[in-house]
Structure formats: structure tokens, C-alpha cells
N, C-alpha and C positions, 0 to 999 in steps of 0.2 A: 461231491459237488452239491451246495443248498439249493435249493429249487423253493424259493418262498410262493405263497400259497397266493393265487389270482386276487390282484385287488379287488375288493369292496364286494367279491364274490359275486360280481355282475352287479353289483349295484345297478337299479334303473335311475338317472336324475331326471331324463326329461330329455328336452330339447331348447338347444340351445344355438352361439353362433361361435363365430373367430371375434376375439376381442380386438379392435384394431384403432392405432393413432387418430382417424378422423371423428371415432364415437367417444374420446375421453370425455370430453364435454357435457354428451348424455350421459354418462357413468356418472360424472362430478356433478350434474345437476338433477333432473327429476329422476335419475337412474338406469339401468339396464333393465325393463322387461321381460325379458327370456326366462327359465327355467336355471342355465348355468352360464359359464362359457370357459373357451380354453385360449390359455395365453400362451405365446411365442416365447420359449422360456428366456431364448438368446438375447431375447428384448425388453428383459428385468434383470440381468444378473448381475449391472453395475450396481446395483442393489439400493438408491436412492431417488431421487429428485422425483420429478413429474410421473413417469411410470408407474413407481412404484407405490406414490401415491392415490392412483387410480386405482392400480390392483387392492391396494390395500384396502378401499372403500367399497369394489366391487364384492371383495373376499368378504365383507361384514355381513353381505346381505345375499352371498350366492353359492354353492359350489363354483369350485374354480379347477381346472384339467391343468397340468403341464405338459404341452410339447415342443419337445425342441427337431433342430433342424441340422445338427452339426455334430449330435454321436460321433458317428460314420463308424457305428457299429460291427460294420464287415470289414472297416479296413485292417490291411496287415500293419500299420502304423503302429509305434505305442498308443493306449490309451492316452487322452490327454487327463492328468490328475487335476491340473490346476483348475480346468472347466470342472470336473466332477467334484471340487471342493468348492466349488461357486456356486454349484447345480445344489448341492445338498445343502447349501446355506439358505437359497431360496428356498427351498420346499420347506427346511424349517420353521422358516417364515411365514409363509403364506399356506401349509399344511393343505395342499391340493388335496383331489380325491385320490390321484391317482398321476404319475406322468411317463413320459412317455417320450419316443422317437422315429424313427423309419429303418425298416430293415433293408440297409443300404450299405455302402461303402462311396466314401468319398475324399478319403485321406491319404496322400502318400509321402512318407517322408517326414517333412515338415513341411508340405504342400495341403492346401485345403481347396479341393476343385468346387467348393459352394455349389457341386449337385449331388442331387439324391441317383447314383447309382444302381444299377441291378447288380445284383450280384452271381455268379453260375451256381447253378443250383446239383450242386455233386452233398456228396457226404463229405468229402474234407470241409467245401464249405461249412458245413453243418459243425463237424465238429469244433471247427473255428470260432463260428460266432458262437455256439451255446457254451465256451468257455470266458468267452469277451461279456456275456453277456451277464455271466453268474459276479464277474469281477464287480462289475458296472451293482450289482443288483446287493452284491455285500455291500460295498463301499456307500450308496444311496439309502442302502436297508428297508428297500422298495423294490415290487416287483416293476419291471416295466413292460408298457402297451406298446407293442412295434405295430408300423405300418406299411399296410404294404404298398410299392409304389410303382406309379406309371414308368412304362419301360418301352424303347425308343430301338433298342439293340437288344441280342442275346449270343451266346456264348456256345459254340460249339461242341464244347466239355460237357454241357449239362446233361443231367442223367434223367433228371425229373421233370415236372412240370411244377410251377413254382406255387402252388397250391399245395402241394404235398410237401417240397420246400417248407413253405410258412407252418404249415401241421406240426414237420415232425424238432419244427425249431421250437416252439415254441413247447410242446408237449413235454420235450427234453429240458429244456430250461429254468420251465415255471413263470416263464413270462406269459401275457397276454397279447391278444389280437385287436389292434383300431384298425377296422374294414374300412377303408375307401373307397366307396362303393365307384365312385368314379373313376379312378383308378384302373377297377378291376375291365370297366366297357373301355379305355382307353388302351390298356393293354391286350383286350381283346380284341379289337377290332386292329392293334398292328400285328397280332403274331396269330391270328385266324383260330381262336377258340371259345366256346360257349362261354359265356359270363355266367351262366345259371352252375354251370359242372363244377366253377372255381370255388362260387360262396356253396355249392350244397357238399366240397368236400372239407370242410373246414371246421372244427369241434366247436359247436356250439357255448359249452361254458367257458371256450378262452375267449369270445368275443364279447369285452367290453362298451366298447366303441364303436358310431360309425361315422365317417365321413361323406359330406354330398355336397359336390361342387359342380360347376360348369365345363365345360373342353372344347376346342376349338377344333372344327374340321377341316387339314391342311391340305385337303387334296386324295392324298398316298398314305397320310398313317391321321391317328388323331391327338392331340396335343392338351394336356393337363393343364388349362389356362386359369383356372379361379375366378375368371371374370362372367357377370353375369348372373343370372337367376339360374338355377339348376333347372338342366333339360328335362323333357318327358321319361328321353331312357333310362336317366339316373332313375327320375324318380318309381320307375316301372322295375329297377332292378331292386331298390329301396323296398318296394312292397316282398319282393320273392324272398328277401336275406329274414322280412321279417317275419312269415309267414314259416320260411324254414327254422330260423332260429330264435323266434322272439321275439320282445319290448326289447330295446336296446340304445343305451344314452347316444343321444346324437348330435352332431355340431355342424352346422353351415357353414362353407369355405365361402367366400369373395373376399379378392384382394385385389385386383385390378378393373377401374373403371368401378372404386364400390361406389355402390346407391345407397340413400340414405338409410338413417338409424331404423326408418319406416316398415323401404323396402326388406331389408335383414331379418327385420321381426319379421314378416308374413312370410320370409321364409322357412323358418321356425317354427310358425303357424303352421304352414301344408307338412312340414314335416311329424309334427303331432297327428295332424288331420287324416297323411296318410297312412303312421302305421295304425292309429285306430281302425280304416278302410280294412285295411290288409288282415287285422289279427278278425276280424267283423266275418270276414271271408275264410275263415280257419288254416288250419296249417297246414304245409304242405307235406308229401308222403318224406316220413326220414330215410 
């Protein structure tokens, strides 16, 4: 089984956001400010007109990530080839750093549930995806960045805790890690576990990436909203991932109710700002 070698070897790019339809406009005119940013792959791969055009403008002048939303890497589905020969036309194109997906399942049949799934975390799993995942990574002839994701349910079966999950999938693979740092307090806080235990059991040079969004508190569990400025807690877990693992390329989620091109940048800004804070304060014990 090939197991290609972690993108860009950790590359640092900086800090960047989510590229998204209301900011073309600042891309097309005095620009994107940021460091990088990562596009929504499912949202360029008719591969012309207006979109494409922006990415195309943005790419001249920036690092660009790709992630998509629609692998559904864990599902027992066929792959779908015709998305991965769309997938690999883009990245030709627009030669990202690096791209990437969620480690998920959300495909059954010829049915596509347009969510990001957890998946039970056994060793068939395992052995499941890290052969889905080797196809995916010949066929693209890129490693990919999975991501871990907020989870709502869990599964009886599981053997593991899904930190250990993501370790030994990715380890076996040769893929990499985009940490969600939100994520990981979203799914902490519905199934009652440290957030500190998850990012400090996680190998350090597969974490490429990281993610820091906002979430919504429903009451009874917490909910992966994207809307909003990212909380205190992200950003207090943000300091700990990077204090245990690092400088590490980072991207601000908002996607409902986004604030202007303004607001996006400064968060970008605290996000630079705070792992400067965090590495300032040294590292944490390995």
C-alpha cells in the first residue's frame, strides 16, 4: 500500500480565512489581505465562469488549501471516480498546497446524506478507510488532510476513543491531520471528554492544519455553527494545540451570518497574534 509522504512537510503559511461568495469582490478588487486561504473544492469544480475566476486571481497572489465536503471517505459506497477526476483537474489547475477532506462517511448507495458523519471507531473501520483512502491518494497523487469532525451521536461498537481513531488512521495511511480545533470542544462537551487529552494525543508532524470557528450552545449538547467570531474557548484551546505542537497553518471558518471582509481579517489577525502569545509562553510538557 503507498503511503505518500505528509504535504509540504508541515509547511507553515500563516493565517488565513474560508474563501467565500460575499468576499469575491474584495479578491477581484483591491484583494485578499490574509496570509492564504482555503476553498470549498465542491464550489470550483464546474471548473469556469465567475469562481473560477476569483480563485484564479486569488492563486496568483496567495497560497490556496483545498477542501472539500463530499469524499465521504468512510462510506461503504463505491468511490465516486467521476468527482476524483474533477477533483484532480482542479488541483491541476490551481496546484493548491495541499487538499483535503473530513474523516467522515456520508454516502450510501447512490444516496448522498450532505452530512459530515462520525464514523465507529473499531479497527475494521480503520482498516476500511486507510484503504479508501490510499485509492483516493494514488488516483489524486496527493497526500490528503482529513478533518476531524463535530459529532452529535456515537456508536456502540467503538472500541476507541476517536483521537486514537484519527492517530492510527492517519499514521497507516500517510495522510495528514486538519485539527478543528472547534470541533474537538464541540464534541467534547456532547460526549464528556478533555479537549486538552484529544489534541495532546495526536502526532504532531501529521498536523498540518488548523481550523477555528464559532458553535452554538443548544442547551443539552453543542452545535458546529460557523457563525460568528470564534469564542474564548476555541481560542484558549488554540493556544494549548499550539504550545503542544507548534506554528501551524491556520484558517478561520465563518459561514453564516458572515461579517464583513473587515471583520474576517482581524480574525486572522488574533489568530497570528495568538499563537505568537502561546509559542511566547513556551511549550507544553510532550
Amino acid at each position: 500500500m503507498a503511503t505518500p509522504e505528509p504535504p509540504a512537510a508541515r509547511q507553515h503559511l500563516g493565517h488565513g480565512v474560508g474563501l467565500r461568495v460575499p468576499h469575491f469582490e474584495q479578491a477581484l478588487g483591491p484583494g485578499l489581505d490574509v496570509d492564504l486561504v482555503e476553498a470549498i473544492s465542491e464550489n470550483f469544480l464546474p471548473g469556469g465562469g465567475r469562481p473560477m475566476a476569483v480563485l484564479q486571481r486569488v492563486r496568483a497572489t496567495m497560497p490556496v488549501v483545498l477542501h472539500g465536503v463530499s469524499l465521504a471517505i468512510g462510506s461503504v459506497a463505491p468511490l465516486r471516480h467521476d468527482y476524483l477526476d474533477r477533483l484532480a483537474t482542479l488541483i491541476e489547475r490551481i496546484e493548491p498546497a495541499w487538499v483535503g477532506d473530513h474523516l467522515c462517511w456520508g454516502a450510501h448507495g447512490h444516496h448522498h446524506s450532505h452530512d459530515l458523519l462520525p464514523l465507529p471507531y473499531t479497527e475494521e473501520a480503520i482498516e476500511h478507510v486507510v484503504q479508501r483512502i490510499d485509492a483516493v491518494q494514488t488516483r489524486l497523487r496527493r497526500a490528503l488532510v482529513l478533518e476531524n469532525v463535530s459529532s452529535y451521536v456515537g456508536y456502540r461498537h467503538s472500541t476507541m476513543p476517536e483521537w486514537e481513531f484519527l492517530r492510527e488512521v492517519v499514521l497507516r495511511s500517510g495522510a495528514s491531520i486538519l485539527l478543528d480545533v472547534n470541533n474537538v470542544i464541540v464534541s467534547a462537551v456532547n460526549f464528556g471528554f478533555e479537549p486538552q487529552r484529544y489534541v495532546d494525543a495526536l502526532p504532531s508532524d501529521r498536523i498540518v492544519q488548523l481550523h477555528l470557528a464559532n458553535h452554538a450552545d443548544r442547551g443539552h449538547f453543542r452545535f458546529d455553527s460557523h457563525e460568528g467570531p470564534v469564542p474564548e474557548a476555541v481560542w484558549q484551546l488554540h493556544a494549548h494545540v499550539v504550545r503542544r505542537h507548534g506554528p501551524i497553518t491556520t484558517i478561520v471558518e465563518w459561514d453564516n451570518g458572515l461579517g464583513s471582509w473587515t471583520q474576517l481579517r482581524e480574525q486572522a489577525d488574533r489568530a497570528r497574534a495568538n499563537e505568537a502569545a502561546a509559542l511566547a509562553h513556551g511549550s507544553a510538557t510532550p
